[in-house]
C-alpha positions in Angstrom: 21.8 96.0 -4.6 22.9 97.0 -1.2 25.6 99.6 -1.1 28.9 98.9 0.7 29.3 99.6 3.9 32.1 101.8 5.2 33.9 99.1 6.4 33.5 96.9 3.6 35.0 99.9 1.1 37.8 100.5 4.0 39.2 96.7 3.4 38.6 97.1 -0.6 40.3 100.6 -1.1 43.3 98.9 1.6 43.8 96.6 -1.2 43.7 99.2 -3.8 46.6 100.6 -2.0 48.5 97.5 -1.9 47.9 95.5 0.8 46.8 91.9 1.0 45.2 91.3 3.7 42.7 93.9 5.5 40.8 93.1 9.0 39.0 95.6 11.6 39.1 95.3 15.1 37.9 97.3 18.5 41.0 98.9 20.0 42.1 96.5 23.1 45.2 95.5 25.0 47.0 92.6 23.9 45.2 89.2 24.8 49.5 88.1 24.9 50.5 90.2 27.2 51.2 88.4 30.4 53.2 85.7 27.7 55.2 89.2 26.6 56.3 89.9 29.6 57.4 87.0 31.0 59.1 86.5 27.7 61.3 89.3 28.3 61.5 88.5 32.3 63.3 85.6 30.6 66.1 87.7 28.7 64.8 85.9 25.6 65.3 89.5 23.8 68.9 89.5 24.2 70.3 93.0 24.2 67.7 94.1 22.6 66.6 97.0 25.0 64.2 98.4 22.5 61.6 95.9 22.8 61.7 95.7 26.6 60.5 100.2 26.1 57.3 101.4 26.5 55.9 97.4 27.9 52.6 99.1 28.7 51.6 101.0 25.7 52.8 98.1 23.7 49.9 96.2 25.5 47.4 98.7 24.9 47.3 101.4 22.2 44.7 103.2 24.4 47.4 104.6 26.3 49.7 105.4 23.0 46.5 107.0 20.7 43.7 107.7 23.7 41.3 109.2 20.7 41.7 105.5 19.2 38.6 103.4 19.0 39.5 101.0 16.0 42.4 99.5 14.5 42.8 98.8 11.2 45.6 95.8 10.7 47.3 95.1 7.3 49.5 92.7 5.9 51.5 92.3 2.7 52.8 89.1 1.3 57.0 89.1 0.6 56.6 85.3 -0.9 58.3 85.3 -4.3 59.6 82.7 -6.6 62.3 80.4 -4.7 65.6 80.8 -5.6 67.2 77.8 -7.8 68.9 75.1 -5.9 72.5 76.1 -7.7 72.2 79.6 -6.4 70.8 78.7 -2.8 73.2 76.1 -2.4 76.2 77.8 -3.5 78.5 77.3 -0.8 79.8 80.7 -2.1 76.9 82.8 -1.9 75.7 84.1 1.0 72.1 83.6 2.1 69.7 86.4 2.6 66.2 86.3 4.2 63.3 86.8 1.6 62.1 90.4 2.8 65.1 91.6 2.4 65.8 90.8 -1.3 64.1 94.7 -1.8 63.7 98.1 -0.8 63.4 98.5 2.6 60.2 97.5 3.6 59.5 100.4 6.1 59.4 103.2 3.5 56.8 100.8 1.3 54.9 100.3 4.0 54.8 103.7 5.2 53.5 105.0 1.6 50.6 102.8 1.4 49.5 103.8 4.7 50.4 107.3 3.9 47.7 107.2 1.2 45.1 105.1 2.7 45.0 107.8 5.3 44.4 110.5 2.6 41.5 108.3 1.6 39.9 107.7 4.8 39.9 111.9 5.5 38.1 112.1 2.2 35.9 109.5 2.6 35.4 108.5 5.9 33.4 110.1 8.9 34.0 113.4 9.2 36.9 114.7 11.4 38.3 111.1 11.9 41.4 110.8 12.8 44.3 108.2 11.8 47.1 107.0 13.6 50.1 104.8 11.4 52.1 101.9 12.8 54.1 99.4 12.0 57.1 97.2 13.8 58.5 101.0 14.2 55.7 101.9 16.4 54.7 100.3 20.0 51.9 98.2 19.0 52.0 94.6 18.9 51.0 93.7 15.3 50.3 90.0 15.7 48.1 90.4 18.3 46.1 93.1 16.6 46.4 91.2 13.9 44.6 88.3 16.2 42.0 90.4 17.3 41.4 91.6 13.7 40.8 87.7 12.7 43.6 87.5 9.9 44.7 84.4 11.1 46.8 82.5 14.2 50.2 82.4 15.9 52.4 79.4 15.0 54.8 77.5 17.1 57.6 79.5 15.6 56.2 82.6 17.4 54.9 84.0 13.8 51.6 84.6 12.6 50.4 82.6 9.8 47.6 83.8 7.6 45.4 80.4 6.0 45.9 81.9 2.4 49.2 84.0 2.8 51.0 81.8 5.4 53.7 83.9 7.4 55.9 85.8 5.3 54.1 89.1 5.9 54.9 92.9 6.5 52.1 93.8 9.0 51.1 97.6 10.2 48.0 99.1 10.2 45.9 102.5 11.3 44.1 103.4 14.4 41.3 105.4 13.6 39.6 107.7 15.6 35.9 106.7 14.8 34.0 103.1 16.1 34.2 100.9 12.8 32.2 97.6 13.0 34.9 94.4 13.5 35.4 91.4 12.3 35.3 88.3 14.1 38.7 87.9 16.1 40.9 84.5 16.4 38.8 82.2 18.9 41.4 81.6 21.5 42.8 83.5 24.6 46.3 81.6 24.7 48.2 80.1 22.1 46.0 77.4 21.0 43.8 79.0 18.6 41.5 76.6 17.5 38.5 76.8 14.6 36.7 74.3 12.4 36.8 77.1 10.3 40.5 76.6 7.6 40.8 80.5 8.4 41.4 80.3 11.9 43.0 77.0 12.0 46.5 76.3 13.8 49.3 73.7 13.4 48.1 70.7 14.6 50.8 68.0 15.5 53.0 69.7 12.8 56.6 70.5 14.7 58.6 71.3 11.4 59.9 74.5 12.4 60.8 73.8 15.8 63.1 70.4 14.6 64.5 72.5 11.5 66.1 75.3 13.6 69.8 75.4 13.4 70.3 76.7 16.6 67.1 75.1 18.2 66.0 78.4 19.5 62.9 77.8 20.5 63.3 76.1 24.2 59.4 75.4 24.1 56.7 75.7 21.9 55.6 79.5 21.2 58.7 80.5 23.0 61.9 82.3 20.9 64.9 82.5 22.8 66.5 85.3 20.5 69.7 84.7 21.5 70.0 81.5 19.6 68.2 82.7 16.8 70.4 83.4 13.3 68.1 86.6 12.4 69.0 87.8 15.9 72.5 87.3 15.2 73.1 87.9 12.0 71.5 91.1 12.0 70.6 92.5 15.9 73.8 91.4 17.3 76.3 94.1 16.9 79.6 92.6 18.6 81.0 88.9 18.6 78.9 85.4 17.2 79.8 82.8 19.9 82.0 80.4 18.4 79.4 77.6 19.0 77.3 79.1 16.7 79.4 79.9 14.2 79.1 76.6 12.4 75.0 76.6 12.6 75.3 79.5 10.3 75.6 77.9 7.4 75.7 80.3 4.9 73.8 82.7 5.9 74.5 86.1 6.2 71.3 88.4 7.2 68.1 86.1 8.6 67.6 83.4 8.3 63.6 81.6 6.7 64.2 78.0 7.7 61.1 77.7 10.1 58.9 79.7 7.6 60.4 77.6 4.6 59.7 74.5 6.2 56.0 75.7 7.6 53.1 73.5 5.0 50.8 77.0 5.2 53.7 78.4 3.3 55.0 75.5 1.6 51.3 74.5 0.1 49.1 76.8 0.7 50.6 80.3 0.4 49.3 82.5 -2.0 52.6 84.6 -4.1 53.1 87.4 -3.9 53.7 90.0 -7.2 55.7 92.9 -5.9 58.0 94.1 -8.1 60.6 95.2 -5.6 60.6 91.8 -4.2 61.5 90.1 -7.6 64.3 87.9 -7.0 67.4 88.3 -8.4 70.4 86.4 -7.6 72.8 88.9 -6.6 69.8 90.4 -4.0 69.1 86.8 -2.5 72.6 85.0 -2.3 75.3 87.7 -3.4 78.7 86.0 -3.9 80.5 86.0 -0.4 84.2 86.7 -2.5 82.4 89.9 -4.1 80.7 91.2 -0.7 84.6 90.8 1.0 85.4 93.6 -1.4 83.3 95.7 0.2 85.0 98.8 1.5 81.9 101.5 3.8 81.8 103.4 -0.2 81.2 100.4 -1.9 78.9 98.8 0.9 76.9 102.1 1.1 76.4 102.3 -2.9 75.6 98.5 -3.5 73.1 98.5 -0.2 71.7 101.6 0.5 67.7 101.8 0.7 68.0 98.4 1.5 67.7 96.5 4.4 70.8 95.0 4.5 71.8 98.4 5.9 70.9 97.4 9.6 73.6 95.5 10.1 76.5 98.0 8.7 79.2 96.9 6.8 81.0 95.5 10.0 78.4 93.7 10.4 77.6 92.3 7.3 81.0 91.2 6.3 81.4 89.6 10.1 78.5 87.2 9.2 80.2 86.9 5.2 83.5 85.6 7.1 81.8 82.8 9.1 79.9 81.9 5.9 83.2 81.6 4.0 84.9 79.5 6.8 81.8 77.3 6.7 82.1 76.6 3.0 85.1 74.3 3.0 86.1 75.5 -0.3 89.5 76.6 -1.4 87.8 80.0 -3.0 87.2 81.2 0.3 91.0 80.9 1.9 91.7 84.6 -0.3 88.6 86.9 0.4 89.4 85.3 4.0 92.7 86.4 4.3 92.1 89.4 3.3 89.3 89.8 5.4 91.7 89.1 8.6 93.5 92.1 7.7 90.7 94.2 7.8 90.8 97.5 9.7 88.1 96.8 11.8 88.8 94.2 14.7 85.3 92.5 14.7 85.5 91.3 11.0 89.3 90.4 11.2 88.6 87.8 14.3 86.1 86.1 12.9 88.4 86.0 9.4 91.0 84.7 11.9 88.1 81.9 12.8 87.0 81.3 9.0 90.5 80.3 8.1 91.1 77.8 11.4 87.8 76.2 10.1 89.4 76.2 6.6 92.5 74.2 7.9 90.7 71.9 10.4 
């Protein structure tokens, strides 16, 4: 029998450690980068000045790691069991995006590579070097993830792995040694095209673009984040525009519907079995009367190590006020009112706003 190759035991031992999805690839500039930056020529980040930093070594990780010669890109699955319609639907719960129904993600992420790397110096070539990332760090992980073959980019902006579909924490390693890759996404554009299941794309399908609430995406491949829930339930730190309010639904941190709606996560998606991701009703659609409660103490001891904690407790219980005014149910006229004497201005005008809606 023929022994493994280092690559071969590289992807096995990446699993080991808790990954899904494991491909190699040469380190190279980003085969998207023109589309990136006339994406954000457009404004389509928003205020979101941190993505529109460090443009160039974004594009090319030569020029972040120069002793970099491969990449190793990794993915792991945050598909769990879908809540029950009573829960989801409750027009007095508040809807939470899937990957954040656990721990923040970050710290996981950062242990698995953390001990991957303490693999690779003990079993790799001698004197290699490794190099973390994830969304913290200025790579662009769908395109390595492209290059690396682990699957294509939908019209929803997201990549979609053939087994896993979309729902995936990416990051990876550069390494400082040349590692053999694996065949990369045919394709130089969007359309990534293979006979091949693996590397297939989506075909005629336009769900996600015709379930958006706020039809953010002006073309195909194109997110205009200013119209996008996650954007503003999460990124946006001052006022929702009132036209918006309404498309919010009840959700109150992301927003899944043009991954729910997506067939290679629908059908085809494999589920994933992390523990931290189990759901749990109070973690996926918390009551929206209870979260009103919150003062910073209680919104600090019920969220902390979480990533609900992006969005502060302003924030959060902003977005719970426009859910309650979009219930239409007479439960929400008292964690509303109460809400519009809040301390902090931002939550108590868009109380003010819930309780119009309530009356109109």
């Amino acid at each position: 029998m023929n022994a493994l190759s280092f690559e071969q035991e590289l992807k096995a031992q990446a699993l080991a450690c808790g990954f899904d999805i494991a491909g190699i690839a040469k380190v190279q500039p980003a085969r998207h980068a023109a589309a990136y930056r006339a994406w954000l020529a457009s404004g389509h980040h928003a205020d979101m000045a941190w993505i529109a930093r460090n443009v160039d070594l974004r594009i090319d990780p030569k020029l972040w790691q120069p002793e970099a010669q491969s990449m190793l890109v990794l993915g792991v699955s945050y598909v769990t069991q879908s809540p029950s319609a009573r829960i989801w639907n409750d027009p007095m719960r508040g809807r939470i995006a899937r990957y954040a129904w656990g721990r923040d993600y970050h710290k996981v992420i950062r242990t698995r590579l953390k001990n991957l790397s303490a693999w690779i110096a003990e079993h790799g070539p001698q004197g290699v070097k490794t190099f973390p990332f994830n969304d913290a760090k200025p790579v662009m992980e769908h395109d390595a993830a492209l290059a690396a073959g682990l699957g294509f980019i939908g019209r929803n902006t997201l990549l979609i792995h053939p087994e896993w579909g979309s729902m995936m924490f990416l990051g990876g390693l550069l390494l400082s040694c040349d590692l053999a890759a694996d065949l990369p996404t045919p394709g130089t554009g969007n359309q990534l095209v293979s006979e091949s299941r693996k590397t297939s794309d989506c075909g005629s399908c336009r769900r996600c673009l015709n379930a958006c609430p706020t039809h953010a995406f002006p073309a195909e491949y194109i997110l205009n984040s200013r119209l996008c829930l996650s954007y503003q339930t999460i990124e946006n730190r001052g006022e929702v525009p009132e036209n918006l309010r309404p498309k919010f639904g009840n959700w109150i941190f992301g927003c899944d519907v043009c991954q729910e709606v997506c067939p290679w996560v629908k059908r085809f998606s494999k589920q994933s079995h992390e523990s931290w991701l189990l759901p749990e009703p109070d973690r996926m659609a918390p009551r929206l009367d209870e979260l009103a409660e919150l003062d910073d103490d209680a919104f600090l001891a019920r969220f902390a190590g979480t990533p609900i904690m992006r969005t502060k407790r302003r924030g959060l219980l902003r977005n719970v006020a426009i859910a309650l005014g979009n219930s239409g149910s007479e439960e929400a006229q008292a964690p509303l009112e109460k809400l519009a004497d809040d301390v902090e201005p931002l939550i108590a005008e868009h109380a003010r706003w819930g309780l119009a809606q309530l009356e109109g």
